[in-house]
DRENZA-464125 format. One record per residue (C-alpha): x, y, z. Coordinates in steps of 0.25 Angstrom, whole numbers, plus 2048, in hexadecimal, padded with zeros to 3 digits. Each point is the difference from the previous one (the first is absolute). Layout:
BEGIN
XYZ/...
//
This chain:
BEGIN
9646117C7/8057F680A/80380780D/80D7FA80A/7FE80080E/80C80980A/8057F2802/8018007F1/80780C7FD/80980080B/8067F37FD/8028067F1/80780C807/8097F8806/8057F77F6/80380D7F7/807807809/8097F2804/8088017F2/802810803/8037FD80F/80C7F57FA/80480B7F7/80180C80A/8077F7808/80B7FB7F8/80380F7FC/80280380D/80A7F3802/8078057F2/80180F805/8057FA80E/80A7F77FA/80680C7F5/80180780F/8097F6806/8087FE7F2/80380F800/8027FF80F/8097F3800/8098037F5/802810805/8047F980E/8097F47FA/80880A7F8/80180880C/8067F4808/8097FB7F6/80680D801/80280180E/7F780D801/7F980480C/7F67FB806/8077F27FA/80F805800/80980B807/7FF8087F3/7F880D803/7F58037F6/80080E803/8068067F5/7FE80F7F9/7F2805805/7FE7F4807/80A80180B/801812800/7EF802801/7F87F2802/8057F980A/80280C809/7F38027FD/7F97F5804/8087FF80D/7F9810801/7F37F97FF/8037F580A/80480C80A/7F08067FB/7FB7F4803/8067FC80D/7FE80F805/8117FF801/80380F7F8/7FC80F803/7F98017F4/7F37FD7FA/7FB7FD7F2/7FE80E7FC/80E805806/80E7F9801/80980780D/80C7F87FB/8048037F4/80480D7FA/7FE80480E/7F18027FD/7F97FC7F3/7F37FC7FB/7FD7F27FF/7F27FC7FA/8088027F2/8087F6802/7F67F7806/7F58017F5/80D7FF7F6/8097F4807/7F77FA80A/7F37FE7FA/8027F27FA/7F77F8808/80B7F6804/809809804/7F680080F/8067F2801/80C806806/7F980180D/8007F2802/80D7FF802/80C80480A/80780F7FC/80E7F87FF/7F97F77F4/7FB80C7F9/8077FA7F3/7F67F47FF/7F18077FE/8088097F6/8047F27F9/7F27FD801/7F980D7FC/8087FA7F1/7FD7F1801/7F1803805/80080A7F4/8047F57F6/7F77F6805/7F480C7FF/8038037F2/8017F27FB/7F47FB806/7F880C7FC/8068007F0/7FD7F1800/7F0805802/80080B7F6/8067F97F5/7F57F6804/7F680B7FD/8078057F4/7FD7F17FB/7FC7F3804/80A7F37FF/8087F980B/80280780C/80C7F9803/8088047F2/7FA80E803/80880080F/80C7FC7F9/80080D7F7/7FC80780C/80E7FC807/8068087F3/7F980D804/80380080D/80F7FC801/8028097F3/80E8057FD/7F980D807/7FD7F980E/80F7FE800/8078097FB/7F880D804/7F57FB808/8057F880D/80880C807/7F4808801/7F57F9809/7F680C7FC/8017FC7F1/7FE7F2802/7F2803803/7FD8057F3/8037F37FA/7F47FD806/7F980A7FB/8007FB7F1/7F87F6802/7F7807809/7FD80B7F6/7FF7F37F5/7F67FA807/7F980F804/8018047F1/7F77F07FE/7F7804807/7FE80D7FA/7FE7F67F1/7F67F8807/7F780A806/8027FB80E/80480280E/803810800/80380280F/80A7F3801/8078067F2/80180F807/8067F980E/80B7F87F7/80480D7FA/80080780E/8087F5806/8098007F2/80280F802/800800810/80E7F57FF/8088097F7/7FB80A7F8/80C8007F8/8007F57FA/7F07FF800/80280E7F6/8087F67F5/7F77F3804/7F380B7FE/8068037F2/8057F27FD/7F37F8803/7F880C7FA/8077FE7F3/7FB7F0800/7F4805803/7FF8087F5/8047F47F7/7F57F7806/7F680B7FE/8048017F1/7FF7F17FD/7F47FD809/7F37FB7F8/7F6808805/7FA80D7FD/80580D800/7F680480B/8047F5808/80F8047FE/7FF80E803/7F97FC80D/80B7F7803/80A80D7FE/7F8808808/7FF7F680C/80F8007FF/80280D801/7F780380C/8047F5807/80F8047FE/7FE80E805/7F77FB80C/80B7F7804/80C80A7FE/7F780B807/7FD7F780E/8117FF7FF/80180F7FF/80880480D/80C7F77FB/8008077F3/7FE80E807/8087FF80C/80A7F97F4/80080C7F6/801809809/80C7FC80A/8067FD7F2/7FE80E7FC/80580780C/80E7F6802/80D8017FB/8008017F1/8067F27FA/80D8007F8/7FB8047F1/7FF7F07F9/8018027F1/7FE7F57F6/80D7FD7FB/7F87F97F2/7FC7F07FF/8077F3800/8077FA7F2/7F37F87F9/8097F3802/80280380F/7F0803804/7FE7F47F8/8087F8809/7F880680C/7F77F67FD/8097F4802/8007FC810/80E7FE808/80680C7FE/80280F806/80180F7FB/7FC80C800/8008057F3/7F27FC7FB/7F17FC805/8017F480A/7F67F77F7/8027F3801/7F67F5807/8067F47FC/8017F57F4/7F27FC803/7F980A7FD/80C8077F6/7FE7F57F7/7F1800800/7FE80F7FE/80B7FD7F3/7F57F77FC/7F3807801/8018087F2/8017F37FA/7F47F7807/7F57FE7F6/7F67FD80C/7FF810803/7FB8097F9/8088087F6/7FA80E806/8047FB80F/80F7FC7FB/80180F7F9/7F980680C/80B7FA80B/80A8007F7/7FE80E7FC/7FF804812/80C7F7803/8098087F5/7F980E805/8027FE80E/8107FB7FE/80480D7F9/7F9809808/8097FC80C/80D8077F6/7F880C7FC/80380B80A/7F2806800/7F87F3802/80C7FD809/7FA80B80A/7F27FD7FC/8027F2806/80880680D/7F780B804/80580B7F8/80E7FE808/80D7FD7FA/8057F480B/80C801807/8067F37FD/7FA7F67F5/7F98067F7/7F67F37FC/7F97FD80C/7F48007FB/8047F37F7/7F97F680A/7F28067F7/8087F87F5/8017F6808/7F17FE804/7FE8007F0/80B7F67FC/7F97F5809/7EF8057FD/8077FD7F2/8067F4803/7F47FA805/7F78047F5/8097F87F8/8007F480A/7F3801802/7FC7FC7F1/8097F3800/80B8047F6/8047F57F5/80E7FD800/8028077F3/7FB80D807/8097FC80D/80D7FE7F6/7FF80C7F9/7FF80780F/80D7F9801/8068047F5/7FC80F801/8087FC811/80D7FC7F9/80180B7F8/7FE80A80D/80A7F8806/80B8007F3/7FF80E7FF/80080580F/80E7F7801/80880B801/7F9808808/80680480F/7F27FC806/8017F17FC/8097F7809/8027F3803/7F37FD807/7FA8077F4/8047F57F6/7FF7F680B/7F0804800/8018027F3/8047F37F9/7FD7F780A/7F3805807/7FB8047F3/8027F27F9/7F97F880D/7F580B800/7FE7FD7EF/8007F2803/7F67FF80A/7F58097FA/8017F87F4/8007F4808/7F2807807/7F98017F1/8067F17FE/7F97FA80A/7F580C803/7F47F4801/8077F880B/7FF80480E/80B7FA807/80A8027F6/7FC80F7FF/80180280F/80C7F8800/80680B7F7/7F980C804/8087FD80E/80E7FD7F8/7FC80E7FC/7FE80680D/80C7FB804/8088067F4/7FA80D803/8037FF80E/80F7FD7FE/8028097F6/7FA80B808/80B7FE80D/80B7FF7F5/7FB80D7FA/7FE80880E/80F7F8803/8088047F4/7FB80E801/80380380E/80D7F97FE/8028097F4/7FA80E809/8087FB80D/80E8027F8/7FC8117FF/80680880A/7F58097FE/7F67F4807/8087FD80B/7F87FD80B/7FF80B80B/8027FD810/7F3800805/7FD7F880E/80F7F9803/80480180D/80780C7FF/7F38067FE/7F97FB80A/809804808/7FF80E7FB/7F17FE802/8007FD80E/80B80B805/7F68097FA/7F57FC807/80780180E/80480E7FC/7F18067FC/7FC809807/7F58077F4/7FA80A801/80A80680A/80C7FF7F7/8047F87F4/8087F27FF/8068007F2/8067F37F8/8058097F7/8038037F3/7FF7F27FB/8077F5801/7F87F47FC/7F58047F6/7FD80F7FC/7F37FE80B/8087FD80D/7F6809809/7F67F57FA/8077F4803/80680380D/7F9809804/80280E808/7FF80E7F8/80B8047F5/8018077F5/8017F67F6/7F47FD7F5/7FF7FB7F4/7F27FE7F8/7FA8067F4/7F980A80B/80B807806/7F980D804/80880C7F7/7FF80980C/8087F5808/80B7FC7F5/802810800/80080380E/80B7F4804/8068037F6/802810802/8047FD80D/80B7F57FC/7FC7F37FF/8027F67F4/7F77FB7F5/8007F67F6/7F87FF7F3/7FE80F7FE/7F980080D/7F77F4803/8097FA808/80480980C/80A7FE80B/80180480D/80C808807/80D7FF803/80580B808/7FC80680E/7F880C7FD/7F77F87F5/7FD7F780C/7FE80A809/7F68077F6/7F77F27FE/8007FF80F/8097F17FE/8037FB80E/8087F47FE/8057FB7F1/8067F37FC/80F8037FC/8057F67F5/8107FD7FF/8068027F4/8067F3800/7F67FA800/8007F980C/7F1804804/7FA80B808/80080780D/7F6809808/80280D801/7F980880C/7FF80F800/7FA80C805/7F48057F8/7F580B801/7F27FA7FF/7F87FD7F1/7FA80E804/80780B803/7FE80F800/80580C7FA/80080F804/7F880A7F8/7FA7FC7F2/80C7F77FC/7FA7FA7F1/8067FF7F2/7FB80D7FB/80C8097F8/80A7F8806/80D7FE7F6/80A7F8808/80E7FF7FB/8037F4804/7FA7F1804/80880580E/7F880B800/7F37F97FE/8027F680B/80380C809/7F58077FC/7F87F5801/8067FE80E/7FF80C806/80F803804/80C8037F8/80A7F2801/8098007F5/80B8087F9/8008017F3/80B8057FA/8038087F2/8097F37F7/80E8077FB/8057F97F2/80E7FB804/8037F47F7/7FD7F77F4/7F98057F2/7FA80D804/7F2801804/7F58097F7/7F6807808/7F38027FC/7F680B800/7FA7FC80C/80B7FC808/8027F27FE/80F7FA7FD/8007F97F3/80A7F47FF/8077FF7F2/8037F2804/80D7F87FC/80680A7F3/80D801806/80B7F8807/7FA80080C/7F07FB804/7FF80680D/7FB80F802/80380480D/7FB80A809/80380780D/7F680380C/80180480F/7F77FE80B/7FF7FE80F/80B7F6805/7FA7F4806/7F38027F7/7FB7F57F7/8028027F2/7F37FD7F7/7FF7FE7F1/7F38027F8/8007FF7F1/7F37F97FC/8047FE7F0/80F7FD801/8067F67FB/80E7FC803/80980080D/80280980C/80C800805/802806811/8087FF80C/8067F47FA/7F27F87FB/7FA7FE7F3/7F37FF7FD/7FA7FD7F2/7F38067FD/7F77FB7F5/7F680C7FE/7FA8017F2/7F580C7FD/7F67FC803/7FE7F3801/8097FD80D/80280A80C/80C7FF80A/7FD80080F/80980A808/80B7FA804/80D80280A/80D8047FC/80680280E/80480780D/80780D7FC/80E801806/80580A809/80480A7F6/7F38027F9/8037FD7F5/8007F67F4/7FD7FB7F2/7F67F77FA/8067FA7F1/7F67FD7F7/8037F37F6/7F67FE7F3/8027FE7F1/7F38067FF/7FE8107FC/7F680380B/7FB80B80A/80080080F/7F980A809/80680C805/8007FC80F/8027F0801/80780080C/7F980380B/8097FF811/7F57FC80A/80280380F/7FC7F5807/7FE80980D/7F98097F9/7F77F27FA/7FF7FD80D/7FB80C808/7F48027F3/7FC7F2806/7FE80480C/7F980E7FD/7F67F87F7/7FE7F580A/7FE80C80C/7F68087F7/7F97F37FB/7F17FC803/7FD7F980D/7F97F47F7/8027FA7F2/7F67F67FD/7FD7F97F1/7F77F77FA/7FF7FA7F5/7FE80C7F7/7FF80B809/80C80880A/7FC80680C/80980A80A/7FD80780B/80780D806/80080880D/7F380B7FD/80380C7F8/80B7F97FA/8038097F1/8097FE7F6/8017F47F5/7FE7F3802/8097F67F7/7FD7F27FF/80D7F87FA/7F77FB7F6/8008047F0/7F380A7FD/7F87F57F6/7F48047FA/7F37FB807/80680680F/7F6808807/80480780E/7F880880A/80380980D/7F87FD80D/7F47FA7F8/80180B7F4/7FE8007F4/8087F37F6/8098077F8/80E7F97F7/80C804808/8098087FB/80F7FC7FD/80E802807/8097FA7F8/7F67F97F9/7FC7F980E/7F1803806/7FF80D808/7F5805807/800810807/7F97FD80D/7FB8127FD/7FF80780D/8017F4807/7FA7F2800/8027F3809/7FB7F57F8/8067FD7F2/7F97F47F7/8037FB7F3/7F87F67F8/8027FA7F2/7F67FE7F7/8047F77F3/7FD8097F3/7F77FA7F5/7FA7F780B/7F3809802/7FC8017F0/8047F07FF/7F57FC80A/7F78087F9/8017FA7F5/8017F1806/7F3805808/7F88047F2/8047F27F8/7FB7F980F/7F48077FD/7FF7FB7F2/8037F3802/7F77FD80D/7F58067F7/8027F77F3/8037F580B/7F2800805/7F98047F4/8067F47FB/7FA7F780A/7F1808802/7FF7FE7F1/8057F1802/7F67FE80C/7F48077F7/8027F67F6/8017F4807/7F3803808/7F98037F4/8057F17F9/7FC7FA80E/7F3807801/7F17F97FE/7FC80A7F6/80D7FD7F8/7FE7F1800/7F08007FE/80680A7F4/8087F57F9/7F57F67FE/
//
């Protein structure tokens, strides 16, 4: 045996690992270059367009605008120490809610942190990134799974990978929500993880993808878990290896899934259960699938709408999946297998029960087919394994042929427009013609690059006509008009409020909301309004039950708009918008502090108030209004029902208006609350429509007017609607009476307020009894104590915090602790444990070996 000397085998080493060096290397070129495609062609459509950041056309449409730009501009505040809150607590909106939710939920995209990097007044850009970066992420990352799914040239592969990741679900449902963008990512990811898992390797790196899959967006992640976990399955099925081996395989996924979802557990906990204690969402029924011809045309690019899965990933890839069933170079078993996954998959998003298997169990509110980006991922891993074996041109016609007739029978449909047949006709001769120009010439280099390129650039093109023609398409919809965001009006808004903070003192409220249905977060201050997926039940009820609005069945709060709410929520100055439209103007007034006290043992117990004016008193402490007994005196005759309340017949007669008579106080100001009416109110010569529906969207409590001299009046109701109305809806607030409860609360009130991020402290003279009442709803996860005591929840007033301070007490502390954040670092703890052990078992085993190959006796042993 001839024996080679270090030199030797070095040398051999090295001019093995060149060739795999070249290889790795051009995959990363490839995956780069399908990056900067997706990228390019997302921007030049933007910029065709006119839309931000390449135009004066706002991008923040639905969602976009009303949640994730406010809360980006929130997280710049976090970032830059600029807000009262903290990540586990928000002080601005809903005047007091818990934030880690809506961290772990909207935030956690990785690029979303960007947004620190740039001035607060620019907020829009990074949130432009977070998608553009997204793109980029999941095309370079799908370009190295499909490499691993099978070999070939990376750069046809990167091509394919531009399909995936400007997919007809990145544009349609994926780009106004940052969070989500992440999960496109997350595919790949879990691709690659699930390789791994095949080839026996690399456990800890496949456990810290799934973490970080999961980590990003656990929503998506959900659907990407069960998407990748179904190609993984077909992999495993048609792998060549023994059933031991396979079963291994499974079992390595499996561990390694649970690890990696286990060391994300306080997003999924703290999730779950601030999903479990919010505002239950508006029930979401599936109202049945889409016409066969219409989702069939779902797979054609260009066009927009919402009545089937959002499926399509372009000509490229379309024609080639068309082709797979018909390319002799794979195997009959694979074709059936994919086939067979492909068909399974597409029907499963039009099946109610596998529609809630794929979304967590949860009807969504909105599209139902979200979770079509898994079909996506599968459309391009098949489009590859047909690339990837070098179709004939018969193979490639047939593909063609099975395209056309796609396109002849979805040409009716309301999804296919003009870009569609553009793309269509067009994009998908130019695409047939090169690929079989690629098999023509498949042994000469240059040409093949030459046309590979001609390729890339078709698929460039048509990828920025497909983003264009939708967004043209989507931009024409009232319901995706832009919302106002950061304009100069609002930074205007912005900046009057800061100048009038004076937290934690009183409150400076931009209120209810003008902008986006998150003003509090991009402007500032601390309002009412709120709208996320975690609006606290107890704070959607206890605004509500003391006469503020609500949208979308509670998960959008308002804030309020008359004195007493206002005195109640301890709001010291207000922005005031003019009804004409002509902008806004601040509004100072006199307000008892955020904490305030009560006499005696003033809570929620057997309380049955009459009225929301007797709710707002009670909570106050001091009668303020009158609230006179309404008197029938005109129009179809009111019904009244068993418990009191009027019922209106509607228009049935000549006449639509059903007036009544009330007196009160001269010179008091007449108030109106009727949460779920829908019609107009007609009052000292003033209409005011009302657009209430039960119980879905809640009227504020609204002026009427200043009662005359006489005391008396009459309030006309107008509706076509048969519909009830409270027993008391008017309410006569004394402003002098207002007034002198200010000053009594602010007299009694504690010598010091302070507040921290999550915590609320106040300080009282020594002795001090009675009930402490801070203006802030009573979430779960509060915990109070008197002069150092025991922590206990608060009790309620009005469904607002309030603490007895017993027989007397000085020092009243609050502190909020997020629920299902304790047993989710448990669990995150126990998977670090599991995966630091396996990680350094895996390298002492690894060390052992190699100092028993390196050892003497080992050599001597060989010869």
């Amino acid at each position: 045996m001839l024996k080679t000397s270090p030199e030797q085998q070095a040398e051999t080493t090295e001019r093995s690992s060149r060739p795999r060096r070249r290889i790795l290397g051009a995959q990363t070129v490839a995956a780069l270059l399908s990056a900067v495609i997706s990228m390019g062609a997302y921007c030049l459509a933007m910029a065709v367009h006119g839309t931000y950041p390449f135009g004066s056309r706002s991008r923040a449409v639905n969602d976009l605008g009303n949640q994730f730009v406010p809360f980006h501009a929130h997280l710049w505040d976090l970032m830059h120490g600029n807000t009262s809150g903290d990540l586990v607590f928000n002080w601005g909106s809903g005047f007091g809610v818990p934030f880690l939710g809506d961290f772990f939920t909207y935030l956690m995209n990785p690029f979303s942190w960007i947004v620190g990097l740039f001035p607060r007044d620019q907020v829009e850009i990074p949130v432009f990134l977070v998608t553009l970066l997204s793109v980029g992420l999941a095309a370079f990352l799908m370009t190295v799974f499909l490499g691993r799914m099978r070999p070939g040239s990376p750069w046809l592969r990167g091509l394919l990978s531009v399909g995936y990741a400007v997919s007809a679900w990145m544009i349609s449902d994926g780009f106004s929500d940052p969070m989500w963008m992440w999960g496109m990512a997350a595919f790949p990811m879990l691709g690659i993880a699930s390789d791994w898992c095949l080839r026996g390797r690399h456990w800890v790196l496949g456990t810290l993808l799934v973490f970080a899959a999961w980590a990003g967006n656990f929503y998506i992640a959900a659907m990407a878990t069960i998407g990748m976990g179904l190609v993984f399955l077909v992999r495993l099925i048609l792998e060549d290896a023994p059933v031991r081996r396979r079963l291994n395989a499974l079992v390595r996924a499996g561990t390694m899934t649970a690890t990696g979802v286990l060391l994300a557990a306080p997003v999924l906990t703290v999730g779950l259960k601030a999903s479990k204690l919010s505002q239950p969402a508006p029930d979401a029924t599936y109202k049945g699938p889409p016409g066969a011809l219409d989702y069939l045309a779902h797979l054609l690019p260009g066009g927009l709408h919402g009545g089937g899965p959002q499926i399509s990933v372009g000509l490229l890839p379309l024609l080639l999946v068309f082709a797979f069933p018909f390319i002799g170079r794979v195997p009959g078993k694979e074709r059936v297998a994919w086939c067979v996954l492909l068909v399974l998959v597409a029907l499963s998003y039009i099946w109610a029960p596998t529609i809630l298997l794929w979304h967590g169990l949860a009807m969504p509110n909105g599209s139902p087919y979200r979770a079509s980006i898994a079909l996506t991922a599968m459309l391009v891993i098949v489009s590859w394994l047909a690339l990837a074996r070098r179709p004939r041109p018969k193979e490639l016609l047939y593909g063609a042929a099975v395209t056309a007739v796609v396109v002849a029978l979805s040409s009716r449909s309301v999804y296919v427009s003009r870009g569609t047949w553009i793309l269509s006709v067009g994009g998908g001769l130019l695409v047939l013609v090169l690929l079989l120009l690629l098999h023509r010439f498949r042994g000469e280099r240059p040409v093949r690059v030459a046309l590979t390129g001609a390729l890339a650039c078709t698929v460039f093109l048509s990828t920025a006509y497909t983003v264009f023609s939708v967004t043209v398409i989507r931009d024409g919809s009232d319901w995706w008009r832009p919302k106002r965001t950061l304009d100069a009006s609002s930074l205007a808004a912005y900046d009057a409020i800061r100048a009038h903070d004076d937290w934690p003192a009183v409150r400076s409220d931009p209120g209810p909301h003008e902008f986006a249905n998150n003003d509090p977060l991009l402007l500032g201050g601390q309002g009412g309004s709120y709208y996320s997926s975690y609006v606290p039940a107890k704070t959607a009820a206890a605004l509500h039950t003391l006469g503020a609005g609500w949208y979308i069945q509670g998960r959008h709060t308002l804030s309020f708009n008359d004195p007493v709410g206002r005195a109640i929520m301890g709001i010291g100055s207000y922005l005031d918008w003019a009804k004409n439209g002509n902008g806004f103007t601040q509004q100072s007034v006199a307000a008892p502090p955020v904490v305030t006290l009560r006499p005696g043992n003033a809570s929620d117990a057997r309380t049955r108030d009459a009225s929301v004016f007797a709710r707002q008193q009670r909570v106050l402490g001091t009668p303020v209004y009158d609230v006179p007994a309404l008197t029938p005196a005109g129009g179809p005759t009111p019904a009244t029902r068993p418990n009191g309340d009027w019922h209106l017949p509607g228009n049935v007669t000549g006449s639509k208006w059903t007036t009544f008579s009330a007196s009160c106080t001269p010179g008091t100001q007449a108030y109106w609350y009727a949460p779920w009416y829908a019609g107009s109110v007609q009052a000292f010569g003033v209409t005011t429509p009302q657009h209430g529906r039960y119980n879905m969207t809640s009227n504020s409590l609204v002026p009427l007017g200043t009662v005359p001299a006489s005391g008396k009046f009459t309030v006309a109701l107008g509706t076509h609607k048969a519909q009830d109305t409270p027993k008391f809806p008017v309410g006569c607030l004394s402003r002098a009476k207002l007034d002198a409860a200010v000053d009594h609360l602010k007299a009694t009130a504690p010598q010091k307020v302070t507040a921290g991020g999550h915590t609320i402290a106040a300080t009282f003279p020594k002795g001090t009894t009675g009930t402490a009442v801070i203006s802030t709803p009573a979430t779960t996860g509060w915990q109070c104590s008197v002069d150092g005591g025991p922590a206990r929840a608060p009790g309620t007033l009005g469904g607002l915090m309030a603490v007895n301070l017993g027989d007397g007490g000085s020092r009243l502390s609050c502190s909020f602790q997020t629920p299902g954040l304790k047993p989710g670092l448990l669990a995150s703890g126990l998977a670090l444990v599991a995966l630091l052990a396996v990680g350094v078992g895996g390298a002492v085993r690894t060390r052992t070996r190699s100092s028993r190959t390196s050892s003497p006796s080992s050599a001597n042993g060989k010869h």
